[in-house]
C-alpha positions in Angstrom: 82.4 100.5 141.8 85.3 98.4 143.0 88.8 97.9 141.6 88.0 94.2 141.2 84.6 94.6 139.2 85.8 97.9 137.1 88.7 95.0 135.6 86.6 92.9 134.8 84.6 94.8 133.3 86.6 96.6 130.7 88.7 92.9 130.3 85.5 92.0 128.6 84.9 94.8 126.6 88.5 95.0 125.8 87.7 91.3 124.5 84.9 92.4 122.2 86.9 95.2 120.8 89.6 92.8 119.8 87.1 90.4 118.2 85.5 93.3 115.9 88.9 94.9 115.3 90.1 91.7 114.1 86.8 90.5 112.0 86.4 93.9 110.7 89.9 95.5 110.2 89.2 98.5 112.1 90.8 98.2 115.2 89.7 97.9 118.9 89.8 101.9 119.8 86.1 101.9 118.0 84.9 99.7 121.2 87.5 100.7 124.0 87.4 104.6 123.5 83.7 104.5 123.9 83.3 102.3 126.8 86.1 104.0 128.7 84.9 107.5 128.2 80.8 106.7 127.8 80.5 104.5 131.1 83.5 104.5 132.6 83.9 108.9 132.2 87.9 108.4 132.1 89.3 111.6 130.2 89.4 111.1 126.3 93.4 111.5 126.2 93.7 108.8 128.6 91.1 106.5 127.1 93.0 107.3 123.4 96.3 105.8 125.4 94.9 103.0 126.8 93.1 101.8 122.7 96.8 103.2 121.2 98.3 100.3 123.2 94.8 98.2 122.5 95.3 98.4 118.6 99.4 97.1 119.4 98.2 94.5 120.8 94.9 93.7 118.4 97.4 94.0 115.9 100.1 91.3 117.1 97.6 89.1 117.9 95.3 89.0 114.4 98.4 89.8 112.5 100.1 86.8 113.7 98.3 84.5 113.0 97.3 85.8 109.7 101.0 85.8 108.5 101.2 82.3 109.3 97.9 81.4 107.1 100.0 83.6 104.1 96.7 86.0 104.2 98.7 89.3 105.2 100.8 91.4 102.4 103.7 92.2 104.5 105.5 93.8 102.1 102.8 96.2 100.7 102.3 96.6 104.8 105.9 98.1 105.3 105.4 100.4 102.0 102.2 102.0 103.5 103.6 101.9 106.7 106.0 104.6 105.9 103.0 107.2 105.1 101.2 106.0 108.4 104.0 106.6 110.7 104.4 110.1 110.0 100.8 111.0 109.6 100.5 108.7 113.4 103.1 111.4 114.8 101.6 114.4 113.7 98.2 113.6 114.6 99.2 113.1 118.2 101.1 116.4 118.4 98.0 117.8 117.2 95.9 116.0 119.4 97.6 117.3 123.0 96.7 120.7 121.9 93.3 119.9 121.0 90.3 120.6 123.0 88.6 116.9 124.2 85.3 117.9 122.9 86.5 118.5 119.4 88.4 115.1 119.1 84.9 113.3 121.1 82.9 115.1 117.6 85.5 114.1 115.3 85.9 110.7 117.0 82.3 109.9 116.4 82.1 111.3 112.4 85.2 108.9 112.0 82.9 106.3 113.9 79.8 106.7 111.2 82.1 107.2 108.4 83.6 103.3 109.7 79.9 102.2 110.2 79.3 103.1 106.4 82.4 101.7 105.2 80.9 98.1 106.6 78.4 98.1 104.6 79.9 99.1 101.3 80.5 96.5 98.9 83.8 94.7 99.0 86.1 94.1 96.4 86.6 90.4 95.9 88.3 90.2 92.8 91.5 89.7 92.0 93.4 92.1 89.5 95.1 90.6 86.3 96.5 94.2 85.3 98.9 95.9 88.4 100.1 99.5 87.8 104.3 99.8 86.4 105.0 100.8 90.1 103.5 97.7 91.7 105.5 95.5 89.5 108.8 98.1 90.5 108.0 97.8 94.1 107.0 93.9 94.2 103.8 94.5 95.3 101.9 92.2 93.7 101.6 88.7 95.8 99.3 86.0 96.1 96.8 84.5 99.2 95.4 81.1 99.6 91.7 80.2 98.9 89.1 76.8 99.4 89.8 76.5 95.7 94.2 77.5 95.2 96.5 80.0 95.7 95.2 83.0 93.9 97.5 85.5 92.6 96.5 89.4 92.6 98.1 92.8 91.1 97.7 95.8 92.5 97.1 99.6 91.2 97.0 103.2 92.1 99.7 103.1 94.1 99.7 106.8 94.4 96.3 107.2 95.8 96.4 104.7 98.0 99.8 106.3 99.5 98.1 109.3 100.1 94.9 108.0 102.4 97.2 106.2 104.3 98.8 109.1 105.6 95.4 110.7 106.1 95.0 107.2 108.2 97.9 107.6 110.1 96.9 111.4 110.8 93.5 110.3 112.6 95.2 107.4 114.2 97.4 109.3 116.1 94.5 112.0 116.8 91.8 109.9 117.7 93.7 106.5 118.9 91.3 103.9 116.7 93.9 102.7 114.0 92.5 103.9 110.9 91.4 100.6 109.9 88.6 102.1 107.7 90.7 104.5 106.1 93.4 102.0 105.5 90.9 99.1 103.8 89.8 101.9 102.1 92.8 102.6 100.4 93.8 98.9 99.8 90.2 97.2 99.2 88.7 100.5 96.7 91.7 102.8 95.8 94.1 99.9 95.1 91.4 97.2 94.4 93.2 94.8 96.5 90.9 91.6 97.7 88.9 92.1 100.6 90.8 89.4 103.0 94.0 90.8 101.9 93.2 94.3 102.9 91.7 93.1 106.1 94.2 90.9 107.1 97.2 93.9 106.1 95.4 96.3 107.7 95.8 94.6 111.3 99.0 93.8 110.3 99.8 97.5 110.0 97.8 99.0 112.5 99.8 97.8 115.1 103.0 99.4 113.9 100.8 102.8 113.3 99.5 102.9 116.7 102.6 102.4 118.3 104.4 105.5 116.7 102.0 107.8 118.1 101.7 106.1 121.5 105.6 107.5 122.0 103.9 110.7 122.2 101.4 109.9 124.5 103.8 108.1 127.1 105.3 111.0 127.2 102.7 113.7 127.9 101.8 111.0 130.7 98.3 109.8 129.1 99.3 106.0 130.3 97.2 104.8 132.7 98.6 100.9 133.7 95.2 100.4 135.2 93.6 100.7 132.7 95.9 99.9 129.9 96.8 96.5 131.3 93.1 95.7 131.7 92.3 96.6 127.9 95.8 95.3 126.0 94.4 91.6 128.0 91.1 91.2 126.9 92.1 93.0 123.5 94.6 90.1 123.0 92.2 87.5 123.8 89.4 89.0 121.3 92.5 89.4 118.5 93.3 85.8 118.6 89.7 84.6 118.8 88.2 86.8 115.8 91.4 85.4 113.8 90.6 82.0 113.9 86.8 82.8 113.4 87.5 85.4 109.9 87.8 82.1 108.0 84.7 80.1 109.6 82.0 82.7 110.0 79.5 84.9 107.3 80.6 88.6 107.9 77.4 89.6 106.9 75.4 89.4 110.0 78.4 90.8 111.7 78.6 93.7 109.7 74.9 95.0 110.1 75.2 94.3 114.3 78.6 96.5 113.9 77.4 99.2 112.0 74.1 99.7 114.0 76.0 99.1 117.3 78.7 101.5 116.3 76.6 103.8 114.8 74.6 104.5 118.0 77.9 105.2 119.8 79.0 107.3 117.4 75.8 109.6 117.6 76.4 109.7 121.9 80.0 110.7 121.2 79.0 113.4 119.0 76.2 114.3 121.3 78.1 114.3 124.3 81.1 116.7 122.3 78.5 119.4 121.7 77.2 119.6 124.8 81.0 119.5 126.5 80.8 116.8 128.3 84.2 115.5 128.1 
């Protein structure tokens, strides 16, 4: 395969992964670890540097463009933020001293655990009643909807601290941003409103991702041909899947995602038993 063909190539799958890491909060690594390592055979460390710098740039483009639509919690962001960075650093120490065929099986449990997560039903509602320490920390805020502003309060703010440095662990580990963990914390644990915890998970992944990509660079798992290729068409896909989260159904989405994903996650873990990385 050519230089000129592989490009292209992974620009449009770097595309896709930006559009489902943006519709879905889960990141673009789900998409671009896969395709690197699945079809392209690049080593798993290198393929975790390239979505690392994927997820920055998924991030900056969704999260952008969510601020300005007053969707993203940036406060709340920069609280959880604090747990995520450390665990993001301490999963990718751990991770260069990891054999590749234990992070490929763990990579694809993390995979079907996000595939379930899809399907799980979403909190919608807003909270009337917020924990003391919401109302300590300001928290609480408010995002816009077709019928008003609506305001929200938020709880367990304990709980929700804790998975997020579990998040942060596995981002830095496994390179996909945590986005399932982290919407898991927000959306069930702190019962924060589906498009909020969407919208502030892209918003932090970004910030996550780049804490443990510092580690990376430095043990020399930054490939700029194929982490240009990827941060491109991950950009393009960010952008595009932020200006269709307010137009489109999820629904349909979802069930494509989670049997897509799903599959992948089963060849990952298939592949990691039989040491094929």
């Amino acid at each position: 395969m050519s230089i000129v063909t592989f490009t292209i190539i992974l620009i449009l799958g770097a595309y896709l992964a930006g559009l489902v890491g943006s519709l879905t909060g889960l990141g673009g690594g789900v998409v671009v670890i896969p395709l690197l390592t699945l079809v392209f055979h690049v080593d798993i460390r290198y393929a975790i540097g390239a979505a690392l710098l994927a997820s920055i740039a998924n991030s900056s483009g969704a999260a952008s463009a969510y601020i300005k639509e007053g969707m993203t919690n940036i406060r709340l962001g920069m609280f959880l933020e604090i747990a995520t960075t450390v665990g993001a650093v301490i999963g990718a120490l751990i991770a260069v001293y990891t054999p590749t065929n234990t992070i490929a099986i763990l990579f694809g449990a993390v995979l079907l655990f996000s595939a379930a997560m899809t399907l799980r039903k979403k909190n919608q509602e807003a909270l009337t009643e917020g924990s003391k320490w919401s109302a300590r920390l300001k928290l609480d805020n408010s995002y816009p909807t077709p019928n008003g502003v609506v305001n929200y309060k938020l709880k367990n703010i304990g709980g929700g601290f804790s998975i997020m440095t579990l998040a942060g662990v596995m981002s830095g580990l496994l390179g996909i941003g945590s986005g399932a963990l982290k919407v898991l914390a927000m959306d069930t644990t702190m019962k924060i409103p589906f498009k909020v915890s969407t919208t502030t998970s892209n918003f932090m992944i970004g910030v996550t991702a780049a804490a443990s990509a510092v580690v990376y660079l430095q043990r020399g798992y930054m490939d700029p041909g194929i982490a240009f290729p990827v941060v491109l068409g991950v950009l393009g896909g960010a952008f595009t899947g932020a200006k269709l989260l307010t137009k489109i159904n999820p629904t349909t989405l979802r069930w494509i995602f989670c049997i897509a994903i799903t599959f992948v996650a089963l060849e990952m873990i298939y592949n990691g038993l039989q040491h094929n990385f």
